[in-house]
N, C-alpha and C positions, 0 to 999 in steps of 0.2 A: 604114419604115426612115428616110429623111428627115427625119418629127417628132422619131424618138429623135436621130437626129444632134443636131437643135437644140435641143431638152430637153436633153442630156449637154450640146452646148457652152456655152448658157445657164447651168448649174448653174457648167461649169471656171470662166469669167467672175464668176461670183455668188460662186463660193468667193475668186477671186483678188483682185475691189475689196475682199469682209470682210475677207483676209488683210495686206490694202495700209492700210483703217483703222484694222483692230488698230496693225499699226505703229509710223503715227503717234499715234495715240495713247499710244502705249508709250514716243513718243520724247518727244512732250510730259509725257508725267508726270517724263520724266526729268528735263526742262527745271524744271519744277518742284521738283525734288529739289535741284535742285545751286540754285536760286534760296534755297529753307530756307535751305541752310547757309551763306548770306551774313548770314545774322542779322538780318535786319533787323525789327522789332518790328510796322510796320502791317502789312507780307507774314505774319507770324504770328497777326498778329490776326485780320486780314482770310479769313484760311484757314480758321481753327478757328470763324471765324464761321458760314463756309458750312457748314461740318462738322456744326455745330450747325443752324443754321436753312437753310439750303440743301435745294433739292431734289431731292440725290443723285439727277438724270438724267446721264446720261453724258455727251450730246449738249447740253446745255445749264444756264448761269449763270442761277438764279431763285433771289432768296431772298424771302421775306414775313413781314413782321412788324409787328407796332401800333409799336413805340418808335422814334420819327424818329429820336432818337440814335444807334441800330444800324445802322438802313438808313443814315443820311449815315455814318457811319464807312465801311461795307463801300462803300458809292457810294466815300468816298474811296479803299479800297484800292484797289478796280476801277482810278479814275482815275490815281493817283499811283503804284503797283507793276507794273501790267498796261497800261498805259498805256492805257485805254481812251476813248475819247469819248464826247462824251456823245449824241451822235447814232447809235452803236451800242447808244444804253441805251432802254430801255422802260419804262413806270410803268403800272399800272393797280391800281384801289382795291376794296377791299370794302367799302361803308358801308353803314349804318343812316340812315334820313331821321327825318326828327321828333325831331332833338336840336337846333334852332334853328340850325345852321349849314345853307349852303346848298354845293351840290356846286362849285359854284364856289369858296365858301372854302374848303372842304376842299381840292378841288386846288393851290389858290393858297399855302396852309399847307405844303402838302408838297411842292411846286415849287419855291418860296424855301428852304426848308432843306435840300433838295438838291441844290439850284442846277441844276436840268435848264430844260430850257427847254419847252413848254409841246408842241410838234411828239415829244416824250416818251410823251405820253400814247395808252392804247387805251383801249375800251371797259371800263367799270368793272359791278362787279355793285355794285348798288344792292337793299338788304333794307328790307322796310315794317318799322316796328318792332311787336312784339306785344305787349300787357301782359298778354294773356291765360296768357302763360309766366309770369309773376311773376320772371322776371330781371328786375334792375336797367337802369333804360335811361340814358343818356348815358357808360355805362362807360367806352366807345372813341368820343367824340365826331369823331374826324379819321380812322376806323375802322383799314383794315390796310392797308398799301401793298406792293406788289408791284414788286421791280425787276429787271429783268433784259436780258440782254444780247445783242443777235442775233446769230447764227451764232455760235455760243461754244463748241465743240467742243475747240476748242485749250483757251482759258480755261479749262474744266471739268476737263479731264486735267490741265491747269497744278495747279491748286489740289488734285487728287487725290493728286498726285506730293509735292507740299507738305507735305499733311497726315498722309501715308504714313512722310516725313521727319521733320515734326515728332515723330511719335507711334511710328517706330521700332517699325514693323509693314510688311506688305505684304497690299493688300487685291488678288487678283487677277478678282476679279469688277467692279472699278470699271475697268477695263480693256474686260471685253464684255459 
């Protein structure tokens, strides 16, 4: 009788932080909502980028892509709408070896264009290249970079709430 007590109260508990997440969650997307309709053009941009290359997790800001162009714009939404720093931001790579750059230029390429600073970086997956595939090799010479932002829960529901406004729908599953 005792275990069921703390099984049932453990459960009210468990139901109460989900119901206390939800929430906030709910309140940040609103945050986000009412942010839209200030109009401002990189918060639209920067939204519909996630939307697109984003990794629709709830809980977290990841986006990945080859084109440095993209990631530094969304790096700048992050930083100049969200105000985020850049010591809250993470970078790790997918490359291919044997296109004559060295992982060091590579990071240093994609370092300098997104202005992080080097204390950014995590462990990268590094791929041997194969010819035996008969794909093209040097295609992604600087390969895919990976950026993303710790503890981003809020940010995530921000840009949900955004894109829900910009696109003038309600997605209730990006909620839990």
């Amino acid at each position: 009788e005792i275990d069921a007590r703390r099984i049932a109260a453990a459960r009210k508990a468990s139901a109460a932080m989900a119901e206390e997440c939800r929430r906030r969650r709910a309140a940040w997307q609103l945050e986000g909502r009412a942010r839209a309709r200030e109009e401002d053009l990189l918060h639209q941009a920067g939204c519909l980028l996630y939307w697109a290359e984003g990794s629709k997790d709830r809980n977290a800001v990841n986006l990945v892509n080859s084109d440095i162009a993209l990631v530094r714009l969304f790096r700048r939404f992050l930083s100049e709408c969200l105000e985020i720093a850049s010591d809250r931001m993470t970078f790790r790579l997918n490359v291919y070896t044997g296109n004559g750059l060295t992982i060091a230029d590579i990071e240093r390429h994609w370092l300098s264009a997104l202005d992080l600073p080097r204390t950014c970086l995590r462990k990268h997956s590094i791929n041997q290249p194969s010819n035996a595939s008969g794909l093209k090799t040097n295609k992604l010479p600087y390969g895919v970079g990976n950026l993303a932002v710790l503890e981003s829960t809020r940010w995530v529901q921000h840009i949900y709430g955004a894109i829900q406004e910009y696109g003038g729908f309600d997605e209730p599953r990006w909620l839990d």
